[in-house]
N, C-alpha and C positions, 0 to 999 in steps of 0.2 A: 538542361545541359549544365554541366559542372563548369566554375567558375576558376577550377585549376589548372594550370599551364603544366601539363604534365611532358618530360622525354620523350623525345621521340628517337628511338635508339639505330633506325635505319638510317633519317636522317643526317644524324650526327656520325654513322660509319661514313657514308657519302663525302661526308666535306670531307674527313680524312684522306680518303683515297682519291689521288690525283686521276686514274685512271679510268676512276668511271665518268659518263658522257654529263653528268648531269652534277659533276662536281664543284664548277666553276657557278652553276647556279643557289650551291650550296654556302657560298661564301656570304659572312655580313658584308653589306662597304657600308661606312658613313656617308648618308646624302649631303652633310652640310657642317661647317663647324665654323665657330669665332678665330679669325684670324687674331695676332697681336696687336695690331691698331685698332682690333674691335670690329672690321669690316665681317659679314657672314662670307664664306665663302663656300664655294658646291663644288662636290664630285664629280667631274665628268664623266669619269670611268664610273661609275656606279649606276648614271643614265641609261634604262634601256635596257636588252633583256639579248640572251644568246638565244639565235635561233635554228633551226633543224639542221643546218649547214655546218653551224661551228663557229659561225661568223656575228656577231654582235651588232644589233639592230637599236636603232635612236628610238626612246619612246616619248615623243614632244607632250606628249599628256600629265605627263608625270603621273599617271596610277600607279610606276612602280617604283618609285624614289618615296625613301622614307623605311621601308618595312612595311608600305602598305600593302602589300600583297606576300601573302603567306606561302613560302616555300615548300613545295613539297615535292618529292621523287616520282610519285604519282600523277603529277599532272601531263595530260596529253598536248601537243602543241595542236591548235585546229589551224590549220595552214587558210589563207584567203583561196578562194573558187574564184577562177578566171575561166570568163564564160563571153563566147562569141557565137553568138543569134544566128546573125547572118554572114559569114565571112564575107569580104571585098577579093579573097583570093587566097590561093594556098600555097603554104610549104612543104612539099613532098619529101616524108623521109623513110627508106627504106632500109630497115637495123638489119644486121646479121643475124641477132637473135641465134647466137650459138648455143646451142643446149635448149634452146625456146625460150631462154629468158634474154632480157639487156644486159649485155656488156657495157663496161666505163666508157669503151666508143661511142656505141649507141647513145649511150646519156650523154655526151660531150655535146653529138651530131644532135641530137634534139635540141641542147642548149643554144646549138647556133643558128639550129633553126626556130627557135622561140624569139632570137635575137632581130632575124630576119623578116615576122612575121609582124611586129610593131603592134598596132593596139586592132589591125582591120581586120589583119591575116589569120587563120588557123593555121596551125601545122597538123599534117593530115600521114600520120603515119601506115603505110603500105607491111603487110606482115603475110609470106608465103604457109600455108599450110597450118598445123596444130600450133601451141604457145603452151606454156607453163607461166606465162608474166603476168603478175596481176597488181603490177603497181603505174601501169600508164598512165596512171591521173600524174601523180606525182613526178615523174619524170618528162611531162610538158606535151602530152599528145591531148589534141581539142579532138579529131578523129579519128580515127580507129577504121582500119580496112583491112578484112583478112580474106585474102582468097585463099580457097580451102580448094583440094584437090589432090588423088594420087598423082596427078601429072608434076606436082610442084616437091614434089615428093624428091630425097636426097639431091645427086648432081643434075640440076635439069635448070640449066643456063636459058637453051633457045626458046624454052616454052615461057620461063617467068620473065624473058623477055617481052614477048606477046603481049604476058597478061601488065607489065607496064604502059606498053603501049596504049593499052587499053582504059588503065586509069590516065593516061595523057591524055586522049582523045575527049574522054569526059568532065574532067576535072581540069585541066589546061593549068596546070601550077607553075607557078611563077618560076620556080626555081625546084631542080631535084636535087636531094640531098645523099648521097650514097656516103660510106665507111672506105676507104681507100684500103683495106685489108687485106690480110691473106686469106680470109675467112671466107671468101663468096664475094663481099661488097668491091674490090677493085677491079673483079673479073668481071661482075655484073655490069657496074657502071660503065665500062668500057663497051662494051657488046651492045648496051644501051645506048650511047651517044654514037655509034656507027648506025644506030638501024634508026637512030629519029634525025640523025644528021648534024649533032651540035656537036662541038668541039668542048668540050671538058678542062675543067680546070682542076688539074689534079694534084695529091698530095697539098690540100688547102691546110695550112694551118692558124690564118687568121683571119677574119674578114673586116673589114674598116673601112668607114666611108667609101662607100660601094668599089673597094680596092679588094683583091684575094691576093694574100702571100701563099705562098706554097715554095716548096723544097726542093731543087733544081741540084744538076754537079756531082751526083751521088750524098745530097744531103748537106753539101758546102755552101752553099750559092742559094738563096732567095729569087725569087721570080713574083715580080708585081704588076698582077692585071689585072684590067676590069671584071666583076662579078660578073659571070659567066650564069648561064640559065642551068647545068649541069655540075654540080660542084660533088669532087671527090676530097673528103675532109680527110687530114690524120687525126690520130689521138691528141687530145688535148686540143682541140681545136675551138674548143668555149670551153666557160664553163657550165654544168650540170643544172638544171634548174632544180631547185631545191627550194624554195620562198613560196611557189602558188600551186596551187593543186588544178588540173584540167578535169574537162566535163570525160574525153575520151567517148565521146558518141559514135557508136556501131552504126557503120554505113553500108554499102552497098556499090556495087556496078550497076548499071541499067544493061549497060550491050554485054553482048557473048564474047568472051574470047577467043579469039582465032587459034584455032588448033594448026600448029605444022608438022609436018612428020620429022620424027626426033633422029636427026642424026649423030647423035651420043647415046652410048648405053653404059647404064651407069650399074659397077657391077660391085658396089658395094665399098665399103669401109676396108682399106687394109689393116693389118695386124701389126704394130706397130710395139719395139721393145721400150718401154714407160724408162727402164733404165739411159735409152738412148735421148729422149727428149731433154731440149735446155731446162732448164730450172723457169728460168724467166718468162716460158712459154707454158709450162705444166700446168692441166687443170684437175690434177688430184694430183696433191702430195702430202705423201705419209713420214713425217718427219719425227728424229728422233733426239735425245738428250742423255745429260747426265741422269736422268733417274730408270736407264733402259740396263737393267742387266745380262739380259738373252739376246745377245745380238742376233743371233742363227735364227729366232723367234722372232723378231723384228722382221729380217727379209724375207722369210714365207707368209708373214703377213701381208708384209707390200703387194709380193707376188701374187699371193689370192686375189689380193683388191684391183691388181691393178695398177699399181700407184707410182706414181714418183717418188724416191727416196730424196731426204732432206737429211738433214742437219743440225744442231745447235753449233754453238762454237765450239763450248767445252767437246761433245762428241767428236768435234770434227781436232780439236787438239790435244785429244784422246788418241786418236790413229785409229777410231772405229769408224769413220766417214773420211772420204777421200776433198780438199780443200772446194773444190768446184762443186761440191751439196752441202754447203755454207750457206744456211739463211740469216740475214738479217742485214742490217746496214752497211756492218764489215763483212757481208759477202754478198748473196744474190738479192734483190729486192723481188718477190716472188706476187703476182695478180690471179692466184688459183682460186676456182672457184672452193673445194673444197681443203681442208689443210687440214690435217690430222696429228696434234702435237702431242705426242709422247713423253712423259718424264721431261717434260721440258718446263722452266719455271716462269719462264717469261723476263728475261733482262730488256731493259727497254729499249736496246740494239735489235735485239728478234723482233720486239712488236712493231719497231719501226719498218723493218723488212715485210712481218705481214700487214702491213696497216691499209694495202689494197685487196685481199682475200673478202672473197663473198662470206662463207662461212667457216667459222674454227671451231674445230672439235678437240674439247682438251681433255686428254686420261693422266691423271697425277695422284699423289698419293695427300695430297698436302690443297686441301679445300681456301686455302686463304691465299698461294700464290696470285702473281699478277695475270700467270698466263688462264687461270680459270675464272678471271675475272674479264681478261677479251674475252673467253669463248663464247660462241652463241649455246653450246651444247657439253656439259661436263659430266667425266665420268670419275667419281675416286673409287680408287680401288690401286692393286698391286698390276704393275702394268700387263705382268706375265700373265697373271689370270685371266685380265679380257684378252690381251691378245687370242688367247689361244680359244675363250668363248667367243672372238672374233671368226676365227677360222672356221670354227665347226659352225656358225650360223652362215658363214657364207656356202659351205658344203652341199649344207642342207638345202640351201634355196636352191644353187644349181642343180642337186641332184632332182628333186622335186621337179623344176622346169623339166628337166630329161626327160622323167616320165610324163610331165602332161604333152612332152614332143610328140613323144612315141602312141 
């Protein structure tokens, strides 16, 4: 092995760019230097290491004060395993899982149920039907419960009601954690605490010393009551665990489900205009910029997909987006799962608008903007041309479907 300290040219882009995640780990500090009377004196900022969160963690060992520990873009964080043998008792939490994956709710509401569960408790997450999630270590579930079934299938309240039932009877959790949502979670939880008979505390958004605040008055007014055995959270209602990773051990019911006969028929998904939906609710939006010349090509693409129409500023004080499909700080703050930025450069009023989007997809012309340096997925190219290989690949899939309909 060469004894030459050779560039490292990804490296040293990194520290440059304030925007990528691993920038701030790219920086020298000085551990320590002679004061003017001569005393040494130490860096406290320099103590300690940024961890997965964002958030800056004490490293009392000192292995990484000094330079002793070599920087590099590459390194993986291994998060600690929190592992519980035997619980003393569980935290029940049942996510929305809209689209099959966790929402920022969901991760809130595990956060406050990991809060709740201390060092004895598991939290023993409850999940109806199929999933696409595959990060439940990380986001704080010790168990993992999926009852699978077409009966749990779309709108079907009175049966996954049951099948709680069911995990109460066997599991007797200390506490139930539902999403106080429009999503499923505040209709659920309700229908729930009438048929086991506890009264609810709902729209919780903090918990503290075994007190629950929650949102009373249309949203004016706080209401403080004791922790209740059924708790309906809002958003934000913890924070997200993000520091320890769980086991998520796949469990089981022992007893059967009581089947009732379903007095709702659930007769599917309406059809819904993507143009009509708020911005702050949309979970596709296809947003566009200064680098979009074909606007007419722009809203048949939308339309294809789907999507929600967005915005930059400049677009929007352009007169080619009307001011209410404004993303960004100075307009809508947008939590869509998927976001689709067009000719858009990225000013860091826009990233701060999407800085809650699950995934961003960026098509620019110019590989070194800020905005293809958020995306999870980057296309250069001239916008007109994907758009339009946009359309024709989505044609294609539907046409295709058609025939294997037929």
């Amino acid at each position: 092995m060469s004894d030459i300290i050779r560039r490292d040219p990804r490296a040293e882009w990194i520290a440059r760019n304030r925007l990528h995640p691993l920038h701030a780990a790219m920086q020298p500090q000085q551990a320590s230097w002679m004061g003017p009377n001569g005393v040494i004196r130490k860096n406290v900022h320099g103590i300690g290491f940024i961890g997965p969160n964002g958030i800056k963690r004490i490293d009392r060992s000192g292995a990484q004060q000094g330079g002793s520990v070599k920087r590099s873009a590459s390194v993986e964080v291994q998060l600690p395993l929190h592992q519980i043998a035997d619980p003393a008792f569980y935290i029940a939490v049942v996510p929305d899982m809209v689209g099959g994956r966790l929402s920022s709710h969901d991760r809130d509401l595990l956060g406050l149920a990991h809060s709740l569960s201390g060092k004895d408790g598991a939290v023993l997450a409850v999940v109806f039907g199929e999933h696409k999630e595959s990060a439940f270590e990380t986001a704080g579930v010790d168990r993992l419960l999926v009852l699978e079934g077409s009966e749990f299938s779309g709108y079907s309240p009175e049966q996954r009601v049951q099948g709680l039932r069911a995990v109460d009877n066997q599991f007797d959790p200390r506490h139930w954690l539902l999403p106080d949502s429009r999503s499923g979670g505040g209709e659920l939880g309700r229908r729930f605490a009438a048929s086991i008979g506890e009264r609810p505390a709902t729209r919780v958004w903090q918990v503290k010393d075994d007190r629950a605040t929650g949102r009373a008055g249309a949203g004016r007014e706080d209401v403080l009551r004791p922790v209740s055995r059924l708790i309906l959270a809002a958003a934000e209602c913890a924070e997200p665990v993000s520091e320890t990773r769980h086991e998520a051990l796949p469990i089981e019911l022992s007893t059967t489900i009581a089947r009732s006969i379903a007095r709702i028929e659930d007769l599917g998904a309406v059809a819904v205009d993507p143009a009509l939906i708020p911005m702050a609710e949309a979970e596709f939006i296809f947003s566009g910029g200064n680098g979009v010349r074909d606007w007419d090509l722009f809203h048949r693409t939308a339309a294809a997909l789907g999507a929600t129409e967005g915005a930059s500023r400049v677009a929007v004080d352009d007169g080619y987006m009307t001011r209410d499909r404004q993303v960004g700080a100075s307009g809508t703050w947008v939590t869509a799962r998927v976001y689709v930025a067009v000719g858009i450069s990225g000013a860091i009023q826009h990233l701060q608008g999407i800085g809650a989007c699950d995934k961003v997809v960026a098509i620019n012309l110019d590989p070194t903007c800020d905005m293809i340096k958020r995306a999870d997925l980057s296309v250069i190219g001239e916008s007109a041309e994907v758009l339009k290989a946009l359309i024709e690949a989505v044609e294609a899939y539907r046409n295709e479907a058609k025939r294997d309909a037929a």
